[in-house]
N, C-alpha and C positions, 0 to 999 in steps of 0.2 A: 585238861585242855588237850586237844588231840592233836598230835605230832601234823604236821604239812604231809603232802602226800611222797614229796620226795625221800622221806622217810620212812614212810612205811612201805615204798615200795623198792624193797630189799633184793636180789637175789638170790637162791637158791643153789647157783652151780655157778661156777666161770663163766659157762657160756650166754647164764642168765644178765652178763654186764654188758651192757652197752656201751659200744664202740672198743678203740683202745687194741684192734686184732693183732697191731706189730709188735704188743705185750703180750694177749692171752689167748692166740691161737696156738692152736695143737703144735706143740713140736717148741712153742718161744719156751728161752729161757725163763721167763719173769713166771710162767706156768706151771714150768717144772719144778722149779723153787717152792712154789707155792704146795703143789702135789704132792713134794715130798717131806712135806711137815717139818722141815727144819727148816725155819724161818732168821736171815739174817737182818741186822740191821738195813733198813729201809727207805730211802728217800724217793716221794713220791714230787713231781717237780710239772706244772703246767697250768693251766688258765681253769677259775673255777668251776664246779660244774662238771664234769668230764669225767665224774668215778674214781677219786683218789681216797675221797673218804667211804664210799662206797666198797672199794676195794678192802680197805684197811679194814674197817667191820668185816667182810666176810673172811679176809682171815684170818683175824682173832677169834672167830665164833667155830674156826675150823680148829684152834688148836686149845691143849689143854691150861693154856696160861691164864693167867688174870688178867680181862684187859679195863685199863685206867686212860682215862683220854684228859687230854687238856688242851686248853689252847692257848699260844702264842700270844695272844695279845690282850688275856686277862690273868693267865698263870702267875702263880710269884714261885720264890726261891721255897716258902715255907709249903706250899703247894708238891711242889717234888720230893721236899723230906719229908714230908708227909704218906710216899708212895712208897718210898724208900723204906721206911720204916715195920712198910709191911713184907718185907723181905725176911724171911724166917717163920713165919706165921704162917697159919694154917692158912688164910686168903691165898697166901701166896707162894702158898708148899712147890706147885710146879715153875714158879718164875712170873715175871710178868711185863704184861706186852703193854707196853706205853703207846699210844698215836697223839702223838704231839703235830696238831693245826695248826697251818700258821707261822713253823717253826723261825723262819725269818724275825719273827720282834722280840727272839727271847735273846738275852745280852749274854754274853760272853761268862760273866758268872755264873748263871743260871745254865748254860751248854755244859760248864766246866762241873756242874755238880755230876749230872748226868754220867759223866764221861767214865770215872771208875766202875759201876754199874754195867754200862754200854761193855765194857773193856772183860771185865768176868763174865758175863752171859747173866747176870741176874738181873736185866732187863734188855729188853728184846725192844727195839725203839722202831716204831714205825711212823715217819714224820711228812707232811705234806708239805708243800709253799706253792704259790704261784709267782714266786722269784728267782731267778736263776741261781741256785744253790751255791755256784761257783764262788756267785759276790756276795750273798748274804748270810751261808752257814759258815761258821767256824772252819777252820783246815783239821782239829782234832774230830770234830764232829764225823768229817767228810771220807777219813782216813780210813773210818771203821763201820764206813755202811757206803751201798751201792744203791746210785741213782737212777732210778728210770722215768724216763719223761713222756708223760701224758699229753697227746692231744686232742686239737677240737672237736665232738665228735659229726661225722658226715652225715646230710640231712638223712637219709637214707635210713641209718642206723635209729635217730633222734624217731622217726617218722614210727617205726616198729614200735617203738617205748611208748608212744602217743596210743597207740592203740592198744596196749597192754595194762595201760595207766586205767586206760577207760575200763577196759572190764573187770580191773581190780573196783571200780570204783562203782559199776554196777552190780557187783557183789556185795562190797562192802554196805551199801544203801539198797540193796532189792527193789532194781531200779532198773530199766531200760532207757539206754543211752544212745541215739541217733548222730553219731560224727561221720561226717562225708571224709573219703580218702581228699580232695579239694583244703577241705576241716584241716584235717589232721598234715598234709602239707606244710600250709602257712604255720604253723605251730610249729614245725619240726625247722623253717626256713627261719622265719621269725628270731628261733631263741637263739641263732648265733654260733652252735653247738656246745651250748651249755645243758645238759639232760636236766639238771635241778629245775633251772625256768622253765624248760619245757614242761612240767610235770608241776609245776602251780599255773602254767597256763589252761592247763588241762579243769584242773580242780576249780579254776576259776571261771573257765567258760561252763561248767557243766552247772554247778552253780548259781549263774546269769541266765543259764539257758533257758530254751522257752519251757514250760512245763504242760503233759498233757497227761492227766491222769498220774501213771507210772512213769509215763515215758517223760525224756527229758532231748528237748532238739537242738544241737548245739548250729546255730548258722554261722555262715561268714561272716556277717556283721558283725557278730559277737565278737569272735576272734579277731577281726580286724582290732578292733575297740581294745582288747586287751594285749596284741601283742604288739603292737605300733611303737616300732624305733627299741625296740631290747634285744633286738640282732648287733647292738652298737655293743661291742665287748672293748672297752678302755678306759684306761687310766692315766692322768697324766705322769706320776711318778712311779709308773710300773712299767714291766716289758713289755708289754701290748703297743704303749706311748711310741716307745723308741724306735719298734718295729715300722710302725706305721711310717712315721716322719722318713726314717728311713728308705720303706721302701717308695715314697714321694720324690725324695730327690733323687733315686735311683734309678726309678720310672722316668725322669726328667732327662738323666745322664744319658741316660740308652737310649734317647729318641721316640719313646712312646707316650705319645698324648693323649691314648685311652686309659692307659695303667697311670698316669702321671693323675689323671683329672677322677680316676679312682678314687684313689688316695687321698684327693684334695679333698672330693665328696665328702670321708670319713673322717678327718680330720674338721670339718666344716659342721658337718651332722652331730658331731659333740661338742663344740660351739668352741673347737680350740684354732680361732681366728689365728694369734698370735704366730704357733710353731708353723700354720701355712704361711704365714707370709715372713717369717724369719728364712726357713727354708729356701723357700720362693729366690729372695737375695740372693741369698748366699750359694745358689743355684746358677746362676745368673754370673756370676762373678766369678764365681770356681770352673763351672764346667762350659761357658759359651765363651765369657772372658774376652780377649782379641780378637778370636772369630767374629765377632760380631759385636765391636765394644756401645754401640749406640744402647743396645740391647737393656743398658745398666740404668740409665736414667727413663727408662719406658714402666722397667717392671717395678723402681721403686715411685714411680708416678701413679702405678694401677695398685700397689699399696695403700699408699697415701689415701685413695680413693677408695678403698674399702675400710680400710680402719674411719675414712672422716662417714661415710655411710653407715656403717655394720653391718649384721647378718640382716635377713637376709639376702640385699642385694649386694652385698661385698663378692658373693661368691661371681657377681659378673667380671667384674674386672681382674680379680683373680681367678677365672677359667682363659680368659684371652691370653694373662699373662704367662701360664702353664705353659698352654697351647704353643705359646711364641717359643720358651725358652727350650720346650720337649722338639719343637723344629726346625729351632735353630743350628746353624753349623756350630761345633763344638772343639775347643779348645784348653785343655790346664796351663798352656806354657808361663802364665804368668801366675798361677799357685807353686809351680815348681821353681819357678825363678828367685820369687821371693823366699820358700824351703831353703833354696841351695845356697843362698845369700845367710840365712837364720844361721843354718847348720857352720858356714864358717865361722860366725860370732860367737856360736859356742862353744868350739873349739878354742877359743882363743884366738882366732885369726884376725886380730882389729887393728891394731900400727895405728900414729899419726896421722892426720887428716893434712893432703898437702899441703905446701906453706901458698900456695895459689887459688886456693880452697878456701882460708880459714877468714874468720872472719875480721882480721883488723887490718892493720894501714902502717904499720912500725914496727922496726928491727931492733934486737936489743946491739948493743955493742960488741957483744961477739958472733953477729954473723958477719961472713965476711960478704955473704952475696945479699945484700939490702936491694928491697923492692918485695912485689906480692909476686911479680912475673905472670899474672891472671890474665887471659888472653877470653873477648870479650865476644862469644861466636855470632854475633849480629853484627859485627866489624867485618865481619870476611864472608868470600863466597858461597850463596846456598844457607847463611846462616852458621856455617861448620869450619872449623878448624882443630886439628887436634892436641890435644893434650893430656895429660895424666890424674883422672880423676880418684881412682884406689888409692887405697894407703901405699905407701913401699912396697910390704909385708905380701899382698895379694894384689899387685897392677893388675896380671895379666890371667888374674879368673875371670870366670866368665860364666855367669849365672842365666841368663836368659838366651833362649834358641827357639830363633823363629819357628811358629806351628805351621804345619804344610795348608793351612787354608787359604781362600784367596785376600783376606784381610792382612793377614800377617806375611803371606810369600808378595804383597805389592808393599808393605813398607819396607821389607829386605834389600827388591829389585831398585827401590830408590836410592838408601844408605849405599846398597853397592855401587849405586853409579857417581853417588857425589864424593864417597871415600875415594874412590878410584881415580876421580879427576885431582882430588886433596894428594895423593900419592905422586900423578902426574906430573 
């Protein structure tokens, strides 16, 4: 069975890898490590596709070791002592470079075998994830190898490989291959900056393509046909997920309605309805909030409204709603108010609920001041009169500070002027 083409098309030299230059341009460290043939523990860390495993083959095939590869999410424990074993043997007379895929799904036993290995030099661990190593490798694992992080590569870079794919590929089949720069674009935009897809987009349009004779004509249509929607790189329980949503309500916070409706696009284009319109809220509430409180029953009405519709006319009422909350005035005073209020209770700061407060109608026999003394502010002028609603313990905190917008600096201007008359 012949390997995929992103496989057989290997590098030769460093410079033969695509993308990735803030690793393996002249003068990066990750280069010189590499050039100097002593190879430490390795953690390769970013989204797939991008040359980590790429990388990892080319330098084990540079150096004299035995390289053993596994992956993360089919490996067992007997799989490693198994590797192990060949430590002493002639396979393994110069040592041996493990590239553990995946490294993320291997548990805590399975790291821990590794580790004495890893600790002596009699294996050289070179491991990938596209998880941030921080939260998913062990702290032993982490201790004893140095991370560098890969990322997506730039169409530009993608676009080079597109045309290099191809005349490996008109080599490999003695075959004349017609791809327009137009072609080879969309292919390079398409994949997202994943090189792997790009290089079965390749193999796949050439394949489909029209044939004449020897020649083979790859059109647009084709490509269209095979790369439609695989620039969408996400996961809902990966970092890619988190990034996104993130940078959605972020987009929102800051006042940009093109970045904001971005995001919602991409989020919507993977059909993850839900985190747009959790987000959305919670948007809405955290960062407009008092500014603009009408704001909260609009955007979860154009909810409402796309969840009872679905895709894809959900994304109408969820673009308006964007829209509004990315230009609307903005305010937190009331996330911080409700913090600063948390943050006493966990403290300890809670006391008694006053006796004008609470909720009964009867004094036992030893108090000597019987009554609730609850003073009932629709009895009095304005509505207001004052009284002691804190415990004891914290009367005179004070959790909530009006925001300078014109919604909350005109409820201010009021309370000032009826406290003042109450003082009066």
């Amino acid at each position: 069975m012949k390997k995929p083409l992103a496989d057989r098309f290997r590098p030769q030299s460093l410079d033969d890898i695509v993308g990735q230059r803030h690793l393996l341009a002249e003068g990066k460290p990750l280069r010189r490590i590499i050039e100097s043939g002593e190879i430490p523990n390795l953690i390769f860390y970013g989204p797939s596709g991008v040359g980590k495993t790429t990388l990892a083959t080319y330098i084990a095939n540079k150096t004299n070791k035995t390289l053993r590869k596994l992956n993360g999410t089919t490996a067992s424990t007997a799989d490693i002592k198994e590797i192990v074993a060949q430590l002493g043997t002639f396979s393994g007379i110069n040592g041996i470079l493990l590239y553990l895929d995946e490294i993320q799904y291997f548990n805590k036993k399975q790291q821990q075998t590794l580790l004495e290995y890893i600790e002596n030099g009699s294996i050289t661990l070179i491991a990938s994830t596209t998880e941030n190593p921080y939260f998913y490798v062990y702290n032993a694992i982490l201790s004893r190898s140095t991370v560098f992080e890969f990322k997506s590569v730039e169409p530009e870079e993608v676009e080079r490989a597109v045309f290099r794919a191809a005349r490996l590929l008109e080599e490999e089949q003695q075959i004349t291959i017609e791809l327009s720069e137009s072609c080879a674009k969309k292919i390079a935009v398409g994949c997202g900056g994943d090189v792997r897809k790009a290089m079965n987009a390749v193999e796949l349009s050439v394949t489909a393509a029209e044939r004449d004779g020897d020649r083979r004509i790859v059109t647009e249509e084709i490509v269209s046909a095979l790369v439609q929607r695989s620039a969408m790189r996400y996961d809902r329980d990966g970092d890619e997920h988190y990034d996104i949503v993130s940078a959605y309500q972020k987009s929102m916070r800051g006042s940009d309605p093109d970045a904001a409706l971005h995001y919602l696009g991409r989020l919507l284009e993977a059909g993850d309805l839900p985190s747009a319109c959790r987000r959305l809220m919670v948007c809405a509430c955290e960062d407009v909030g008092l500014a603009y409180p009408q704001i909260i029953p609009i955007v979860k009405s154009c909810v409402d409204i796309a969840q009872a519709v679905g895709l894809p006319e959900a994304r109408i009422p969820l673009a308006d709603a964007v829209i509004l909350v990315a230009t609307a005035p903005k305010s937190n005073s009331g996330e911080q108010a409700i913090d600063r209020a948390l943050g006493d209770i966990r403290r300890g700061n809670v006391g008694p609920i006053p006796r004008q407060l609470q909720n009964k109608h009867y004094d036992g026999e030893d108090n000597p001041n019987k009554g609730q003394h609850y003073r009932y502010p629709h009895d009095y002028p304005n509505h207001y009169t004052p009284q002691q609603y804190l415990p004891d313990l914290i009367k005179d905190s004070v959790y909530y500070h009006y925001g300078d917008n014109k919604t909350e600096q005109a409820f201010k201007a009021y309370w000032d002027t009826v406290k003042k008359k109450t003082k009066g």
